[in-house]
DRENPA-3360 file (N, C-alpha, C; in nm, 2 decimals, always signed):
BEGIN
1 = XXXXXXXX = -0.12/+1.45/-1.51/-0.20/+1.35/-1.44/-0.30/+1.41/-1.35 ~ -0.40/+1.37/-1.37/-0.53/+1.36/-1.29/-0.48/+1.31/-1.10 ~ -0.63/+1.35/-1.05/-0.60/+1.34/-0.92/-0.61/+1.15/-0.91 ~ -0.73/+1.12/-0.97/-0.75/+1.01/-1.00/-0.64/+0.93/-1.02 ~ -0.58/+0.99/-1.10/-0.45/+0.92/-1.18/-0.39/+0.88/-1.06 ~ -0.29/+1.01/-1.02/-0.20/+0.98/-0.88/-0.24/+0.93/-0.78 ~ -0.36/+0.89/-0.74/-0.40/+0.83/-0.63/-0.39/+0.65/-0.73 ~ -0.41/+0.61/-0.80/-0.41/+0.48/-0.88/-0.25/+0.48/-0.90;
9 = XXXXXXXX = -0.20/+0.53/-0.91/-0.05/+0.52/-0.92/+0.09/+0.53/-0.80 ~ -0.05/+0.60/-0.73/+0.05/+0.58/-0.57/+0.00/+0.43/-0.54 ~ -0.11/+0.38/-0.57/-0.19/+0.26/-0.49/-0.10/+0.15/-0.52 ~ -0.11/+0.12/-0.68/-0.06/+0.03/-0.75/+0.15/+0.04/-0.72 ~ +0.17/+0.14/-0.69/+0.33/+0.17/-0.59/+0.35/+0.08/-0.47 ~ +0.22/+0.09/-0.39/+0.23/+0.09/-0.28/+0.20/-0.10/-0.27 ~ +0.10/-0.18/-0.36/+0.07/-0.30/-0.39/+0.21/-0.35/-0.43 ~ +0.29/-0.27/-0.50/+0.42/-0.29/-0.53/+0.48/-0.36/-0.41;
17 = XXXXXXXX = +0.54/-0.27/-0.30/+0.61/-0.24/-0.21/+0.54/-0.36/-0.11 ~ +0.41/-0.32/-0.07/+0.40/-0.45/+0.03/+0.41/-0.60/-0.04 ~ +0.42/-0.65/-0.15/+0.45/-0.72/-0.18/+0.58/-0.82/-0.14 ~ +0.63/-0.69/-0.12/+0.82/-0.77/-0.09/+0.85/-0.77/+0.02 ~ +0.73/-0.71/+0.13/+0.78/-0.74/+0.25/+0.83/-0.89/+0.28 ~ +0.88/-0.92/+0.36/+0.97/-1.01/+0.43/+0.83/-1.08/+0.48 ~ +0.84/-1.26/+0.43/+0.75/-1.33/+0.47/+0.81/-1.40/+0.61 ~ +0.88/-1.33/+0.68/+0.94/-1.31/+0.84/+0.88/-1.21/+0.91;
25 = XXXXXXXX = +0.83/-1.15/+0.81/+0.77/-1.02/+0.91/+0.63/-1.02/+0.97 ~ +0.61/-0.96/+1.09/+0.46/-1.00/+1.18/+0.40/-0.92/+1.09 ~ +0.44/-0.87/+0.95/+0.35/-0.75/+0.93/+0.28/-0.81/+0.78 ~ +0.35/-0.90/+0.73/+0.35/-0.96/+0.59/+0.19/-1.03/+0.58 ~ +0.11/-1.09/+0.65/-0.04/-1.11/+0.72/-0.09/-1.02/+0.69 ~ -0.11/-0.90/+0.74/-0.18/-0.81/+0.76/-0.16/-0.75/+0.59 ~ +0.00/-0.71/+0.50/+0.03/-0.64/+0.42/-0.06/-0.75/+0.28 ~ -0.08/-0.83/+0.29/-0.11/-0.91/+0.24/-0.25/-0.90/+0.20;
33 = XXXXXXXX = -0.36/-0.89/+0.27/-0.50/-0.89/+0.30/-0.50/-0.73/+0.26 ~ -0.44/-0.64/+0.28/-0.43/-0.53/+0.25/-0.42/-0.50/+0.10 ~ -0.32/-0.56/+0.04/-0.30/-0.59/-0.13/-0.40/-0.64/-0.20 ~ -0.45/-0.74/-0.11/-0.58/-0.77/-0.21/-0.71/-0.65/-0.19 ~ -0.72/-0.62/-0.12/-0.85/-0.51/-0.06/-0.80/-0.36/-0.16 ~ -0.63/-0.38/-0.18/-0.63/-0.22/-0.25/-0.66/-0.27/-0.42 ~ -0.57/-0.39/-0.43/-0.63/-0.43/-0.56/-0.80/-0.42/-0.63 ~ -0.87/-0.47/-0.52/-0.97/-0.45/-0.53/-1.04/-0.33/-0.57;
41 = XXXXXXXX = -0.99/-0.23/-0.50/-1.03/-0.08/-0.50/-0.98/-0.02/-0.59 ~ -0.85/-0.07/-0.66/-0.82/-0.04/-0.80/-0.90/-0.03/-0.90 ~ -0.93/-0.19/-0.89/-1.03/-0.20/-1.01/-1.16/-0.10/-1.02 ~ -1.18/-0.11/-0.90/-1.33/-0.04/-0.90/-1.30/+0.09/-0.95 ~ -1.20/+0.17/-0.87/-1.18/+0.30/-0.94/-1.15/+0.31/-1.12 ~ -1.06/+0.22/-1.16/-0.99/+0.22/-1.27/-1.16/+0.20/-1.40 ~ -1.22/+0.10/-1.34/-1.36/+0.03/-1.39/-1.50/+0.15/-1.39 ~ -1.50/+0.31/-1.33/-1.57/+0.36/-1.33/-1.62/+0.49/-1.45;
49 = XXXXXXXX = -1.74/+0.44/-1.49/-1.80/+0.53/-1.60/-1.79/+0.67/-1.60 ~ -1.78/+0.70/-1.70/-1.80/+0.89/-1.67/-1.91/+0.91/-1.60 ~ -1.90/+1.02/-1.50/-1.83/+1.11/-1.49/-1.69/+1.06/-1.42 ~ -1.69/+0.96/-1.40/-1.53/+0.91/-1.30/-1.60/+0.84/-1.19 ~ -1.47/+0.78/-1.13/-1.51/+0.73/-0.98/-1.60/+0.81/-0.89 ~ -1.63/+0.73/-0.82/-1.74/+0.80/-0.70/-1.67/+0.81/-0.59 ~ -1.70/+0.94/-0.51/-1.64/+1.02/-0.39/-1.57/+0.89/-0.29 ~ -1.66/+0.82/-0.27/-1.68/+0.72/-0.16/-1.56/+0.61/-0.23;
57 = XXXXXXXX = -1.56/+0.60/-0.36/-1.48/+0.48/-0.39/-1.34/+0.52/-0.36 ~ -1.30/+0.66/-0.42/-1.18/+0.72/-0.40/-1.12/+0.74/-0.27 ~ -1.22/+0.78/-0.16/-1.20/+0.74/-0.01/-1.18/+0.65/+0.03 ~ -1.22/+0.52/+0.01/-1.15/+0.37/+0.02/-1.06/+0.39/-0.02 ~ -1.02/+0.40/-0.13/-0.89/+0.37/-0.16/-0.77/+0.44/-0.08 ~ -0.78/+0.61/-0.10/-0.70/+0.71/-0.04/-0.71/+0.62/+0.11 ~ -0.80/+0.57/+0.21/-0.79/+0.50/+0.38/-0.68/+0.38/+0.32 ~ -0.72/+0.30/+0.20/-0.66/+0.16/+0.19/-0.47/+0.26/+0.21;
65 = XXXXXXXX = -0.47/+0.38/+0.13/-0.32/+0.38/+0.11/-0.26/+0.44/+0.19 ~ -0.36/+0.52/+0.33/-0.30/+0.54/+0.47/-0.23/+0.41/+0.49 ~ -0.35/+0.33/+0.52/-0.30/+0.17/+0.60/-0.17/+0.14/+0.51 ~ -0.18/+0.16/+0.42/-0.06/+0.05/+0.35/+0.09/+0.13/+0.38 ~ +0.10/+0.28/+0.40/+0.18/+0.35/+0.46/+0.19/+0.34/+0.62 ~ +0.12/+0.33/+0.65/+0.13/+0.25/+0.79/+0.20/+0.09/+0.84 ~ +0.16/+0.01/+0.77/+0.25/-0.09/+0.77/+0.35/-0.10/+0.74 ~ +0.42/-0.03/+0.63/+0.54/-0.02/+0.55/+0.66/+0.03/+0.70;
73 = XXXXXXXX = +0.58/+0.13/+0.74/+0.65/+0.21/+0.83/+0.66/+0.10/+0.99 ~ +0.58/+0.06/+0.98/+0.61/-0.07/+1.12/+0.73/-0.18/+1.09 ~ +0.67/-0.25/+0.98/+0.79/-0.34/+0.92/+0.88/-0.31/+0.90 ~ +0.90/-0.17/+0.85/+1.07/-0.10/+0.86/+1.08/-0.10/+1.03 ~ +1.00/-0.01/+1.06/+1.10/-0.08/+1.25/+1.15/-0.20/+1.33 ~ +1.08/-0.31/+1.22/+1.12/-0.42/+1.26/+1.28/-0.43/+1.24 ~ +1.28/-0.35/+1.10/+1.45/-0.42/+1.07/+1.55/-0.39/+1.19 ~ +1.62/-0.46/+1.17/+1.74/-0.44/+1.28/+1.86/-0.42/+1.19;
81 = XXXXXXXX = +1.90/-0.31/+1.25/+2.06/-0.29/+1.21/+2.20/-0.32/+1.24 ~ +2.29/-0.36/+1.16/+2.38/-0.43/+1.25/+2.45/-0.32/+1.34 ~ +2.50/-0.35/+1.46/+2.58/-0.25/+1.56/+2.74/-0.17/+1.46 ~ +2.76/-0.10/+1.50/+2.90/-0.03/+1.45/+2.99/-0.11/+1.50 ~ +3.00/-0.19/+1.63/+3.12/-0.23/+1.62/+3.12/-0.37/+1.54 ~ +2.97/-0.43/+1.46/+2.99/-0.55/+1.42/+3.06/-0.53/+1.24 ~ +3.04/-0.39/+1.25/+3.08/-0.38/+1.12/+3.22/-0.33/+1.11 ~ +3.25/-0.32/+1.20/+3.41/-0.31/+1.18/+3.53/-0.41/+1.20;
% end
């Protein structure tokens, strides 16, 4: 796999994943508008002529899949775990 490749395959992972966040979550808004904007940047990459995508397009995308790593990681701190003693 290409670099191109793994960057489209981490993306379309990641489109994955915010998908199922919890439509309880303050973060599911934000994960949301994100999915469409990485989708978007899919295409463009996936949709580019030889010689390949352009520097700049692959930079969107690689920023889109900081953010989308970023939010994943907030929404997980939302979860709460139940206490030890409630599990016993």
């Amino acid at each position: 796999m290409t670099y191109p490749d793994n960057l489209l395959d981490l993306a379309q992972r990641l489109v994955f994943i915010l998908e199922r966040l919890s439509a309880d979550s303050t973060w599911a808004h934000q994960a949301s508008g994100l999915r469409g904007s990485m989708l978007r940047a899919i295409e463009q990459v996936e949709a580019a002529s030889p010689p390949g995508p352009s520097p700049e397009s692959l930079d969107r995308l690689n920023d889109l899949i900081k953010r989308g790593f970023q939010i994943i990681e907030a929404a997980a701190s939302e979860i709460r775990t139940p206490e030890l003693k409630d599990l016993i």
